[in-house]
C-alpha positions in Angstrom: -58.6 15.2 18.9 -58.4 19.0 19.6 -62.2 18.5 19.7 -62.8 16.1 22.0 -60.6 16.5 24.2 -59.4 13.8 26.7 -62.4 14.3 28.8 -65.8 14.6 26.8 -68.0 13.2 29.6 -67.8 13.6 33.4 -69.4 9.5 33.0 -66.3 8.7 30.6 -63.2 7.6 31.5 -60.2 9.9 30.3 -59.4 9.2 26.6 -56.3 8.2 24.8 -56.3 8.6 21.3 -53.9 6.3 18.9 -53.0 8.0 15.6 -52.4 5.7 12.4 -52.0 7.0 9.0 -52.5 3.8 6.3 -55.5 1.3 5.7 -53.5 -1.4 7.1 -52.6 0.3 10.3 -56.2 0.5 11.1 -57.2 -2.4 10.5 -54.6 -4.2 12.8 -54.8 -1.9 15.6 -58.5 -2.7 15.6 -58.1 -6.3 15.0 -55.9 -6.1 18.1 -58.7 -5.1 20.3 -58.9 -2.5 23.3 -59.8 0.3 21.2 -63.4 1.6 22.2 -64.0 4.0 19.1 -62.7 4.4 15.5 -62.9 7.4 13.9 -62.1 7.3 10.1 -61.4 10.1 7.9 -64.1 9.7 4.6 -62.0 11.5 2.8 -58.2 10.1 2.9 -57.2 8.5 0.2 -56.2 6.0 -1.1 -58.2 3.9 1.3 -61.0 6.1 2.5 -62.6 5.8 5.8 -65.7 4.6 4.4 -64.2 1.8 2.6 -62.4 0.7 5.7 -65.5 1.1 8.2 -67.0 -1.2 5.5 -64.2 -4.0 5.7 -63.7 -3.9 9.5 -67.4 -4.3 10.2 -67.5 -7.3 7.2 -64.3 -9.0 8.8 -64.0 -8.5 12.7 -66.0 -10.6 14.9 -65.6 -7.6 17.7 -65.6 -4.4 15.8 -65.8 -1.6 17.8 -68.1 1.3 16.6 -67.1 3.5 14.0 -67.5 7.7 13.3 -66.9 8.4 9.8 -66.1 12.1 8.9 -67.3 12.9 5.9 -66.7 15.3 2.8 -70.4 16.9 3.0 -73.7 16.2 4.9 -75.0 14.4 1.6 -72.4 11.7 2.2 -74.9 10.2 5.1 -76.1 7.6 3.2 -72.3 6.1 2.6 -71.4 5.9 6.2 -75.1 4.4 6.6 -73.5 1.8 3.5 -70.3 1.3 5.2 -72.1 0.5 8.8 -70.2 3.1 10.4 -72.1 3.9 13.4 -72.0 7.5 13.2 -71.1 10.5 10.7 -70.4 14.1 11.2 -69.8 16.2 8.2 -66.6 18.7 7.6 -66.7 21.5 8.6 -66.2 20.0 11.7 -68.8 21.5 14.3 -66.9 20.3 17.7 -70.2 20.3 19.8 -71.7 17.6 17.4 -68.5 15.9 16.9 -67.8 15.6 20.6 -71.9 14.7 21.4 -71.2 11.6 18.6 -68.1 10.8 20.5 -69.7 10.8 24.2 -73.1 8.8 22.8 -70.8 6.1 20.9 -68.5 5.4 24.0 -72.0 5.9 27.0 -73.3 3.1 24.7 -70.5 1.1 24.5 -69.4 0.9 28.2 -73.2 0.7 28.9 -73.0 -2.6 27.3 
């Protein structure tokens, strides 16, 4: 979040970030709607990020897109299984996490 920021993008509205810390917290904030962007931790465990990107794109009609952070840059090819729309690998590089972050959300109020 530190990252990001509230304002990425001059085009972007402000952001407002919502913090949940299990599996099933995720999944019904995002089956609630109005979130924009979900952005899952890879790594956590016991339900990883990947997993859950997987489910929420296999079970909700309006899933929102999804950055994945993953363990290492060779990980690409599970968030590319899990459907997640974008991954950026830790370490964290804040430019390319924050240009994921702008591109995601441009698209999605594009549409």
């Amino acid at each position: 979040m530190l990252a990001v920021g509230t304002r990425p993008h001059p085009e972007l509205p402000p952001l407002e970030f919502v913090e949940v810390a299990t599996a099933p917290a995720v999944i019904e904030q995002l089956d609630a709607g109005g979130i924009d962007l979900a952005i899952l931790d890879g790594e956590a465990a016991p339900a990883g990020g990947l997993g859950i990107a997987k489910q929420l794109k296999d079970e909700l009609s309006q899933c929102p897109p999804i950055l994945v952070l993953t363990g290492r840059p060779d990980d690409a090819w599970l968030a590319k299984w899990s459907r997640a729309e974008a991954a950026v690998a830790h370490p964290i590089d804040p430019l390319r996490l924050t240009e994921s972050v702008v591109d995601l959300l441009r698209g999605r109020h594009a549409a």
